[in-house]
C-alpha positions in Angstrom: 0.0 0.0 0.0 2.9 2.3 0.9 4.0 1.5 -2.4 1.4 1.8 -4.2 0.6 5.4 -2.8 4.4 6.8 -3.2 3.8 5.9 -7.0 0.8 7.7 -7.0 2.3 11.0 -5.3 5.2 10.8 -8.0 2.7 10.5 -11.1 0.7 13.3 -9.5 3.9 15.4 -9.0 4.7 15.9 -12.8 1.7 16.3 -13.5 0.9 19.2 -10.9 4.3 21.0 -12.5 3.0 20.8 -16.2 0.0 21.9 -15.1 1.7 25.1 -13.3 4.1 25.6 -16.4 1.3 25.7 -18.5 -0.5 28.7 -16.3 2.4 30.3 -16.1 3.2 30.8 -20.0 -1.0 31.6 -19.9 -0.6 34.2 -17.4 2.4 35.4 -19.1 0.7 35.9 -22.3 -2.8 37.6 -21.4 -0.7 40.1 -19.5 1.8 40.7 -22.2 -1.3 41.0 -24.5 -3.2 43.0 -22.2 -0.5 45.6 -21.8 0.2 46.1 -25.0 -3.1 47.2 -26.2 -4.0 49.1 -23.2 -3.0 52.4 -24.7 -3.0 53.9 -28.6 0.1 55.5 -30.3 -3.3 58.1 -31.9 -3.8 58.7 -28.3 -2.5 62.6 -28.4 -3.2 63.9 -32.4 -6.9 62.7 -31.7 -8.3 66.1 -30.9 -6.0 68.2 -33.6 -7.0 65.0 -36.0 -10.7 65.8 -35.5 -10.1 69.3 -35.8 -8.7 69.1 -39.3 -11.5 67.2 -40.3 -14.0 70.2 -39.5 -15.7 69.3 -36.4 -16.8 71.4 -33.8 -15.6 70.9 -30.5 -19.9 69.5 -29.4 -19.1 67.0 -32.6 -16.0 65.6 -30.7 -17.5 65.5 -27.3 -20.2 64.2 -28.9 -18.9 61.1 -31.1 -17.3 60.1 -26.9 -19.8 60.4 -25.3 -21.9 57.8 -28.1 -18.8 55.3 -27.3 -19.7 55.8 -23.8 -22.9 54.8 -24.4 -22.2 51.5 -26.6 -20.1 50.4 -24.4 -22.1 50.9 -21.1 -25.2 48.9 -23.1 -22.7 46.4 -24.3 -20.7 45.8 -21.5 -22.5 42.8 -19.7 -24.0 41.6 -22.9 -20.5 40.6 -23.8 -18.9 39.7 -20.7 -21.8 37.3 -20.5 -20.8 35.8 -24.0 -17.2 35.9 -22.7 -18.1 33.8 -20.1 -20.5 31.8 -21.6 -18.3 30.9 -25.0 -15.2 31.4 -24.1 -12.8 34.7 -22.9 -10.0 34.0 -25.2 -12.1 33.5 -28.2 -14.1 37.3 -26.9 -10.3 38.7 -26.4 -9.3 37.2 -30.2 -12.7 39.0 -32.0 -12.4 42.3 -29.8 -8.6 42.8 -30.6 -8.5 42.5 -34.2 -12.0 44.1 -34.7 -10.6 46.7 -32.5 -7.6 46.5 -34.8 -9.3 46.6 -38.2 -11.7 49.4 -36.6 -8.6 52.0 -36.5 -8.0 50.9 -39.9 -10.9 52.8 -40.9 -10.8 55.2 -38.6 -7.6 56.4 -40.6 -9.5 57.0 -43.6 -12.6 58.8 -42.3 -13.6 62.2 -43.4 -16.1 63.7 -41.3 -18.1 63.5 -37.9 -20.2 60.2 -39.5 -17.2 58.4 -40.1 -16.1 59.5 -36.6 -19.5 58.3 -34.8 -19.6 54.9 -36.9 -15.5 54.2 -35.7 -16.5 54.7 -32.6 -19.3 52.6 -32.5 -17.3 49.9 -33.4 -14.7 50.3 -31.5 -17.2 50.5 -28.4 -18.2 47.1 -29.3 -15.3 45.5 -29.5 -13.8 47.1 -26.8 -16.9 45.5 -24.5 -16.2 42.2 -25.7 -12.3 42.3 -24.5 -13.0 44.3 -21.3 -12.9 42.1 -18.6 -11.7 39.4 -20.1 -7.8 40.1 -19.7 -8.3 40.3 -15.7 -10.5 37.2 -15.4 -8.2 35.1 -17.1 -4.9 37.0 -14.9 -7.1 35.5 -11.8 -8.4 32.2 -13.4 -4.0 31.3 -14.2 -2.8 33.2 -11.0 -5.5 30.4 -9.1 -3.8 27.7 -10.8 0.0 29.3 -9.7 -1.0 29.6 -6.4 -4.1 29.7 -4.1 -2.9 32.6 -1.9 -5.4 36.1 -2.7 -2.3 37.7 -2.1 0.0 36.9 -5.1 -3.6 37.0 -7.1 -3.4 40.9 -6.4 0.2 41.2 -6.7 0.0 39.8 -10.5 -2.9 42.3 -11.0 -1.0 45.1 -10.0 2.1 44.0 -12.1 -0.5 44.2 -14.7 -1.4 47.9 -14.2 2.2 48.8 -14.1 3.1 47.1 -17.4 -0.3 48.7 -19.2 0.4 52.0 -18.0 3.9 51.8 -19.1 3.1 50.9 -22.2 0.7 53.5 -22.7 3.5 55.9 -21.8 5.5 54.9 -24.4 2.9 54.3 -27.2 1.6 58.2 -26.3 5.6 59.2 -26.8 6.0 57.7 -29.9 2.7 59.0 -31.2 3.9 62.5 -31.1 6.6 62.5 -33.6 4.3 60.2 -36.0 1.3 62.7 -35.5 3.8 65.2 -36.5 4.2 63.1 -39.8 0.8 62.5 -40.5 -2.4 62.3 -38.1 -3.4 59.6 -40.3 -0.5 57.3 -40.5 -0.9 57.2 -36.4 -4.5 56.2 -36.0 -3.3 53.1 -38.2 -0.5 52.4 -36.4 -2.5 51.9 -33.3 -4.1 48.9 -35.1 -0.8 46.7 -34.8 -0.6 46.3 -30.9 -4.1 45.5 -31.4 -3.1 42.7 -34.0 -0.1 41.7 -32.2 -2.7 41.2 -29.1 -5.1 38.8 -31.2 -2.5 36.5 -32.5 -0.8 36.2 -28.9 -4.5 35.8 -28.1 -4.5 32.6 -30.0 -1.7 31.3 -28.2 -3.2 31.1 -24.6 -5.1 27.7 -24.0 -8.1 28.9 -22.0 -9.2 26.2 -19.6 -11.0 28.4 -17.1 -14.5 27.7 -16.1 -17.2 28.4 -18.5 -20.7 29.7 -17.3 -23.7 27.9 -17.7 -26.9 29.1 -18.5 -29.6 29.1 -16.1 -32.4 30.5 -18.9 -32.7 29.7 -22.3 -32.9 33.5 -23.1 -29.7 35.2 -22.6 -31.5 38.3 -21.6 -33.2 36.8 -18.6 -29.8 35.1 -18.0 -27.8 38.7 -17.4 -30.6 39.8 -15.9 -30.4 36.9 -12.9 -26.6 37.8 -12.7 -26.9 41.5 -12.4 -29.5 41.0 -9.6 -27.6 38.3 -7.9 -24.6 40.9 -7.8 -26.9 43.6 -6.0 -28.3 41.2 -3.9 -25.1 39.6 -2.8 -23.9 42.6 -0.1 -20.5 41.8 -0.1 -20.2 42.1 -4.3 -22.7 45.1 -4.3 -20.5 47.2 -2.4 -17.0 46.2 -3.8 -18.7 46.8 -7.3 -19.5 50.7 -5.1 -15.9 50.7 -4.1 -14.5 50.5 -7.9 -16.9 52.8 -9.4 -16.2 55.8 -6.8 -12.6 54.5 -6.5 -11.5 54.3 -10.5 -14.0 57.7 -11.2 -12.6 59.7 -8.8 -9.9 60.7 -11.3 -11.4 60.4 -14.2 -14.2 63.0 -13.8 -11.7 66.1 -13.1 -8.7 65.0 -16.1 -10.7 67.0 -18.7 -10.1 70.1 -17.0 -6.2 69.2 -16.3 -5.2 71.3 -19.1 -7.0 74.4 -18.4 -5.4 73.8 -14.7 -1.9 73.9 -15.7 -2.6 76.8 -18.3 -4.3 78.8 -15.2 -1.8 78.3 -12.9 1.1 79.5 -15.5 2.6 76.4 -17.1 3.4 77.2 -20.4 1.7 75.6 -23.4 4.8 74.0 -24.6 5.0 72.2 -21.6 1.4 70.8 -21.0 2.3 67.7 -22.8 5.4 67.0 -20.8 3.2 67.9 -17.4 0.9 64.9 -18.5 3.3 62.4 -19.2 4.7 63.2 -15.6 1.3 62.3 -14.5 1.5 59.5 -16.5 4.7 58.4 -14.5 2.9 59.1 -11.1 0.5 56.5 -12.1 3.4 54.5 -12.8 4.2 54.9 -9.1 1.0 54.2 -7.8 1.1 50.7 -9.5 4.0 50.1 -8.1 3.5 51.3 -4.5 0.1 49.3 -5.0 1.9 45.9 -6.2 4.3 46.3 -3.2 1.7 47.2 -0.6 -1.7 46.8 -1.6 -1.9 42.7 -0.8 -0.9 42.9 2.6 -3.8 45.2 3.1 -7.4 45.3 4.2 -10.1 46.5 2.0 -11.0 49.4 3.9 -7.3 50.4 3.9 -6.8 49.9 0.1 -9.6 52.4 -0.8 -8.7 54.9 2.3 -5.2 55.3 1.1 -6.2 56.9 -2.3 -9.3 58.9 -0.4 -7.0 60.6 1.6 -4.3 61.8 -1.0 -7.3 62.8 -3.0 -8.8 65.1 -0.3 -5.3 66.8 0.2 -4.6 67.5 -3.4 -8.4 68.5 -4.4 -8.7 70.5 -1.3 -5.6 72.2 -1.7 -6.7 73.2 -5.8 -9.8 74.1 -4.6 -8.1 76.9 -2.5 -5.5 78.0 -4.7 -4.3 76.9 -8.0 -0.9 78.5 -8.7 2.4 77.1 -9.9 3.6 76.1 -6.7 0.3 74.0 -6.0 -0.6 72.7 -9.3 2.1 69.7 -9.1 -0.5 68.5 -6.9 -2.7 67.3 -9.1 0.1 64.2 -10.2 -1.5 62.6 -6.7 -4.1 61.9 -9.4 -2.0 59.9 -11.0 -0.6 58.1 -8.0 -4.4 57.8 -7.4 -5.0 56.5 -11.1 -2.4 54.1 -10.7 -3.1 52.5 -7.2 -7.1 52.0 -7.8 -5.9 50.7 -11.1 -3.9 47.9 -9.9 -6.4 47.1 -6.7 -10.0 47.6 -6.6 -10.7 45.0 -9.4 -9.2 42.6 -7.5 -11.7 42.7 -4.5 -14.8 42.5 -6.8 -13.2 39.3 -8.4 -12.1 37.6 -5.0 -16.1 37.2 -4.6 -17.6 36.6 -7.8 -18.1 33.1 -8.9 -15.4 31.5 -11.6 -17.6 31.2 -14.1 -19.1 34.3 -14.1 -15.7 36.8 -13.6 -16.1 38.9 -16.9 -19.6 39.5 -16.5 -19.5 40.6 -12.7 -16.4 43.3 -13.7 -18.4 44.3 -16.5 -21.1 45.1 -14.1 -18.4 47.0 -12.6 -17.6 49.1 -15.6 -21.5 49.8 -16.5 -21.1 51.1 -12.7 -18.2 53.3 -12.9 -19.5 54.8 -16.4 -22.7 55.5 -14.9 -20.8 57.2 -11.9 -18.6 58.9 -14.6 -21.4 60.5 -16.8 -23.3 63.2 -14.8 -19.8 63.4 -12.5 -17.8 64.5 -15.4 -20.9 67.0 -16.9 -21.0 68.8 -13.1 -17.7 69.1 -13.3 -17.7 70.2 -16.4 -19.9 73.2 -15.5 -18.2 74.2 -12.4 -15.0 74.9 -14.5 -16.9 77.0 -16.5 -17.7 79.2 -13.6 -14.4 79.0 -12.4 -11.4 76.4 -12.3 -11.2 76.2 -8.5 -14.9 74.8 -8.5 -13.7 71.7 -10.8 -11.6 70.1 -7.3 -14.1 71.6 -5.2 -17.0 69.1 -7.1 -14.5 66.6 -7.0 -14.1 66.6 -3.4 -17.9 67.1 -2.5 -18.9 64.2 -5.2 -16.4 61.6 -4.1 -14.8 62.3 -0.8 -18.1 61.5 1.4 -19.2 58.7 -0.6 -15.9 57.2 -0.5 -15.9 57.8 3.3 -19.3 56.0 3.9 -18.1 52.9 1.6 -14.3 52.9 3.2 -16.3 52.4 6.4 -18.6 49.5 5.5 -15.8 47.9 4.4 -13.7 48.1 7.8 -17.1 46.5 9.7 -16.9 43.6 7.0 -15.9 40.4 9.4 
């Protein structure tokens, strides 16, 4: 018997180890994917591109905000499909849609072309969001059991995308410079790149079953299960104040750093410093972060908002305005951490439809907080961290405590 069950342990052994390799080269793929088409080389000649095409400054606000809207409708939808027939295959379509989609967004000619790019770049941007994290947590599960190096690989994963979306904004500059054109299609090969390495991973993670036979009624029984479920209900809180806190004020960065007497010519170099802070944040956050409570994780970011904010609320000069790269520290830590606690609580076979959930959240956080936002710059810049704080501060507040009485 003794034998006979050493034998055993030493077939199971190799086995265990393939299995292990095999998640690892996974893991190492959908995050090399994942980072690489997190941000667009177009990213920075979008507005003067626009521009040369005629449109008003309401035509561009207006072909975002219709992506906005695609993708909040089309977010669950195709996490649900993600889930249901498979996350790599969703990742494969939305990656070289997404790619082919730039490809004709280099040829448009006018605000139509615009609004039908964007359309199609909403959708298959909703059927590869989510995906990329559900698969980090399905391969970090099969690594390692510990929640702890689960958060650490997702906050390795927010450093990487945000570095590359540092250096694709840099390099899109001098091409812009070339031809506004020649950029947008450039941004379609990371997106290329990202399908084929797409076709590489072997997706074994859990698929979801149906409960209904219509897949409305099915996304229907998963968003209420979410809101009924507290401890989901109020992570899924936690991410949309948490990741919107910094998105709603960024429009009005520019004007900030004109008002306060930063020269135009340096603008773009005062955003790619924000861009390294939220560098810095995902790597405080991959260094810190797992070893923290959940309270603590969204307190942290909370509190260097209030400071920042509160001080740009009362005076916006040039020896406050570096301030406002706690923003990007802030960008960078919620990034790499508040995901993380939604997913540590959603079912396996349902993880790209609850953070989609999550994202329809957020966006419906991020719509009337960016127009009021909007409107108190208009009446004067120091109102836009003012809002900021009175929007997000409390609520955070109330949610940062409901998460410390948790058991």
């Amino acid at each position: 018997m003794l034998f006979i069950n050493h034998r055993v342990l030493n077939l199971q052994q190799p086995r265990n180890t393939r299995r292990q390799t095999q998640a690892k080269r996974n893991l190492f793929l959908i995050m090399f994917e994942s980072s690489i088409t997190a941000g667009l080389i177009s990213m920075s000649i979008m507005t003067p591109f626009y521009l040369s095409l005629g449109m008003t400054q309401a035509e561009i606000a207006l072909s975002q905000a219709i992506f906005t809207i695609v993708i909040s409708f089309l977010n669950l939808p195709a996490g649900w499909v993600a889930d249901r027939f498979g996350r790599k295959w969703a990742n494969v379509v939305g990656d070289i849609g997404g790619a082919i989609s730039f490809l004709l967004y280099s040829q448009i000619h006018g605000f139509a072309g615009a609004v039908v790019c964007e359309c199609l770049l909403g959708l298959f941007h909703a059927l590869s969001q989510g995906v990329d994290l559900s698969l980090v947590k399905h391969f970090s599960g099969q690594i390692s059991q510990s929640e702890s190096y689960f958060r650490q690989q997702v906050a390795r994963l927010n450093l990487l995308r945000n570095l590359c979306t540092l250096a694709l904004v840099l390099l899109g500059g001098p091409i812009g410079a070339i031809s506004f054109r020649l950029a947008i299609a450039l941004s379609s090969i990371p997106q290329f790149i990202g399908g084929i390495i797409n076709m590489l991973i072997i997706d074994d993670s859990e698929r979801l079953v149906a409960q209904y036979r219509n897949p409305l009624q099915d996304m229907f029984r998963i968003a209420t299960s979410c809101w009924h479920n507290h401890r989901i209900r109020l992570r899924i809180l936690v991410y949309a104040i948490g990741r919107e806190m910094t998105h709603g004020i960024i429009w009005v960065y520019t004007p900030i750093l004109l008002y306060a007497g930063v020269p135009l010519a340096v603008v773009s170099l005062a955003w790619a410093i924000n861009s390294l802070f939220a560098i810095c944040g995902s790597y405080l956050a991959s260094h810190y972060a797992p070893r923290l409570h959940p309270w603590q994780i969204l307190a942290i970011p909370l509190f260097i908002m209030s400071i920042a904010m509160g001080v740009l609320s009362w005076n916006i000069s040039i020896y406050t305005v570096w301030l406002y790269f706690a923003a990007g520290i802030v960008q960078g830590w919620t990034g790499a951490t508040l995901s993380t606690l939604i997913q540590s609580e959603a079912p396996a076979a349902e993880q790209t439809s609850v953070v989609s959930l999550a994202h329809v959240a957020g966006q419906l956080v991020y719509v009337p907080a960016v127009s009021i936002i909007g409107k108190a710059a208009d009446l004067n810049l120091h109102f836009a961290p003012l809002m900021t704080l009175i929007i997000f501060i409390p609520a955070g507040c109330v949610l940062a405590i409901r998460l410390a009485r948790e058991p």
